[in-house]
N, C-alpha and C positions, 0 to 999 in steps of 0.2 A: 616777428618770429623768423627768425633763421632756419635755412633748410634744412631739414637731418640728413644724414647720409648714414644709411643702413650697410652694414661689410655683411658678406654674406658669412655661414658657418662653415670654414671647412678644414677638412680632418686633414691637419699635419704632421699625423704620426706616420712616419715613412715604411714604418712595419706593415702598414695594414693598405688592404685594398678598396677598403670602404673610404667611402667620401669622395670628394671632390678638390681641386688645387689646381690655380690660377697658372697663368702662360708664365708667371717671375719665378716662381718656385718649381715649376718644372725645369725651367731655364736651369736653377739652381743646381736641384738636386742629378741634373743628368751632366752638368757640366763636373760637377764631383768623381759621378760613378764613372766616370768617360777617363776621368785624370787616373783613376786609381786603379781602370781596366789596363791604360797604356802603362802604368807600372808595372804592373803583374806582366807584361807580355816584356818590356824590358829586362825585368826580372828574368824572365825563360832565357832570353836570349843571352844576358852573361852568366847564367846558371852554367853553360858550355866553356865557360874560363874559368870559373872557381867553382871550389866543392864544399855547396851550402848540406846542410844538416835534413836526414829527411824529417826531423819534426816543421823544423821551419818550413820547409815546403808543402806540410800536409796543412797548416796556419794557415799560410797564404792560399790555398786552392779555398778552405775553409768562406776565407773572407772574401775572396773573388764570386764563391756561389750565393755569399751572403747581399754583394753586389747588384748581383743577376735579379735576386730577388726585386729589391728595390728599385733598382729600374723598373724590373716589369711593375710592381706597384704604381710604381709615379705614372707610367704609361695608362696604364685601366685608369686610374682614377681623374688624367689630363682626358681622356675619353669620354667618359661620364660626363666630366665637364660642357664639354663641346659638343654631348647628346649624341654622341658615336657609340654602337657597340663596343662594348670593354672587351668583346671576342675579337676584334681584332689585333688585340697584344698577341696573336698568335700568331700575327703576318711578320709580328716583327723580330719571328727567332730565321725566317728566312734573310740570305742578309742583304738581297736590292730592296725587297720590301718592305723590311726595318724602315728605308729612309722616305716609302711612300705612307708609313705611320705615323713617324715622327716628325716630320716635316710640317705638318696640320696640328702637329698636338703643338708645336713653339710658337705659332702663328698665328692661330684662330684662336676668337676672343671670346670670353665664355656664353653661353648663350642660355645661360639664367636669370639674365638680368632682369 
């Protein structure tokens, strides 16, 4: 008999804050929302040389909060993980402390096993 190898269950709907998800898919999804927050601030910054449309700019704020959200998800839920209070996705709207949050949640390994 060959050994099994059991995956755990965990919730990869990015909408939600329930569940749990591994250090690769945090990796993932925060390397996404990080690309798409430097956009949005590039965005600002040549918004001052051309004159964009304010629908498109109420879009883009739109998806920037939609953003925020999903990070802070990926964050609770890489917490959970690691058996941290998911209260501390609140250190990480401060912004040195952001990097004393997330720093543990890419690094440390789940502690489910």
């Amino acid at each position: 008999m060959g050994a099994e190898i059991y995956k755990l269950k965990l919730n990869n709907n990015i909408f939600s804050a329930k569940g749990r998800i591994n250090e690769t898919n945090y990796f993932i999804i925060m390397l996404i929302t990080t690309i798409m927050a430097i956009s949005y601030l590039a965005f600002v910054f040549f918004k001052k040389f051309q004159n964009f449309n304010i629908a498109f700019e109420t879009i883009m704020l739109f998806v920037m909060l939609v953003n925020l959200y999903v990070q802070v998800c990926a964050i609770i839920k890489r917490l959970r993980d690691i058996k941290y209070s998911p209260w501390l996705v609140l250190l990480s709207f401060v912004p040195i402390l952001f990097l004393v949050v997330c720093i543990p949640c890419l690094f440390a390994k789940s502690k489910w096993d």
